[in-house]
C-alpha positions in Angstrom: -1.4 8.0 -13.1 -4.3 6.7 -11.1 -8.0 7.5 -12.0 -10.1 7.8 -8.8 -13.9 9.1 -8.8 -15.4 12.0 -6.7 -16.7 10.9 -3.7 -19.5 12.8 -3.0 -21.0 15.2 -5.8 -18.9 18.6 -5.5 -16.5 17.5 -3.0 -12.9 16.2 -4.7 -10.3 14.8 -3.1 -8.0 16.5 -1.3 -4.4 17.6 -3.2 -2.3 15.4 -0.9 -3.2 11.8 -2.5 -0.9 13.0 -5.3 0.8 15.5 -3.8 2.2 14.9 -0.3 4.9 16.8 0.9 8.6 15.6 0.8 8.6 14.5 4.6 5.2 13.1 4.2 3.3 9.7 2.8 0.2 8.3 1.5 -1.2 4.8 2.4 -4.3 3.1 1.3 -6.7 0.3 1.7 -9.4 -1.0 0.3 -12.3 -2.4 2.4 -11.2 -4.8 4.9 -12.9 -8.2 6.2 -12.0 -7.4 9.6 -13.8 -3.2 9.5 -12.9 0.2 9.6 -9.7 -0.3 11.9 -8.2 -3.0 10.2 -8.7 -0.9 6.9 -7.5 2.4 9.0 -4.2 -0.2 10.0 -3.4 -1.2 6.6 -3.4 2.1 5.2 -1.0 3.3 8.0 1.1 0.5 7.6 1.4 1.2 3.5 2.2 4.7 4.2 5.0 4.3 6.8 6.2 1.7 4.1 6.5 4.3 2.0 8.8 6.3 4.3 10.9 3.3 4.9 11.5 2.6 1.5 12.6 5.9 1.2 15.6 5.8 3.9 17.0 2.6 2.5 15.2 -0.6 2.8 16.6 -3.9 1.8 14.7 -6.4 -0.5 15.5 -9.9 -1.3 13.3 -11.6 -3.7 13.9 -15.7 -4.8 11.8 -17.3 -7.5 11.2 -21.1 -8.0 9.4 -22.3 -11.6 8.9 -25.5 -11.6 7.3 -26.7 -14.9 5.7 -30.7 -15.5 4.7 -31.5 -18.6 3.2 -35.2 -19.8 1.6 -36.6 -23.2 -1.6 -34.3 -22.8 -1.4 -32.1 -19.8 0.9 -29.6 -18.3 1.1 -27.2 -15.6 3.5 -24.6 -14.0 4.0 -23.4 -10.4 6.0 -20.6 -9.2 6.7 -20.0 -5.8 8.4 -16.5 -5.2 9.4 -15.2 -1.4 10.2 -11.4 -1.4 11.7 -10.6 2.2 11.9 -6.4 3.2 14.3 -6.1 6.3 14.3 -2.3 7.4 16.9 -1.1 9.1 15.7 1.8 10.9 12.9 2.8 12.9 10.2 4.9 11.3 7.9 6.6 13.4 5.2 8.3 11.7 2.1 10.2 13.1 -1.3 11.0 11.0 -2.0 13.9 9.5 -5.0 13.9 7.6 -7.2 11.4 6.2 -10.2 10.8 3.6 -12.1 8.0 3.0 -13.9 7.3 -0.6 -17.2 6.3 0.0 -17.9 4.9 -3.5 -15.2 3.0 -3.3 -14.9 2.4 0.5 -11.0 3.8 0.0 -9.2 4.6 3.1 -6.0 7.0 2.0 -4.2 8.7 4.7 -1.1 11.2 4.7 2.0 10.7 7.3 4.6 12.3 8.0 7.7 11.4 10.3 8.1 12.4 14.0 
């Protein structure tokens, strides 16, 4: 279960983080490099992730190891490609959002239209 601190003194968070409702989803996002819209993207694009993932969405994943080892040194590599393909369309509008300021948290609840 995650741990996350009040954000301003006597306000909580809102029941939704952990408790969305069946047709809905949370996204979030940490600060972003590129500001507040970026960050606002991000979370979106976590949440509607969340609804694709529940109407069936396809994951490959391939791993390479490659291991080199000599008298005194040795080092390891993996390269791994994971690869989502969706194969429907999920349109999502946004329902509510809060925004952590301690932790400059972005979450945000969807739900499908």
């Amino acid at each position: 279960r995650r741990q996350r601190q009040m954000c301003i003194r006597d306000s909580f968070e809102p029941d939704w983080i952990e408790n969305p409702a069946r047709h809905q989803a949370v996204g979030s996002c940490g600060s972003h490099a590129l500001g507040k819209y970026k960050q606002k993207e991000c979370a979106m694009t976590r949440a509607r992730l969340e609804l694709a993932a529940r109407k069936g969405i396809e994951i490959k994943s391939m791993s390479l190891m490659t291991e080199r080892a000599s008298n005194m040194t040795s080092s390891s590599t993996l390269n791994q490609q994971v690869t989502q393909e969706v194969n429907t369309k999920i349109k999502a509008r946004l329902v509510d959002s809060y925004h952590d300021k301690n932790q400059d948290i972005l979450w945000v609840l969807v739900e499908e239209n």
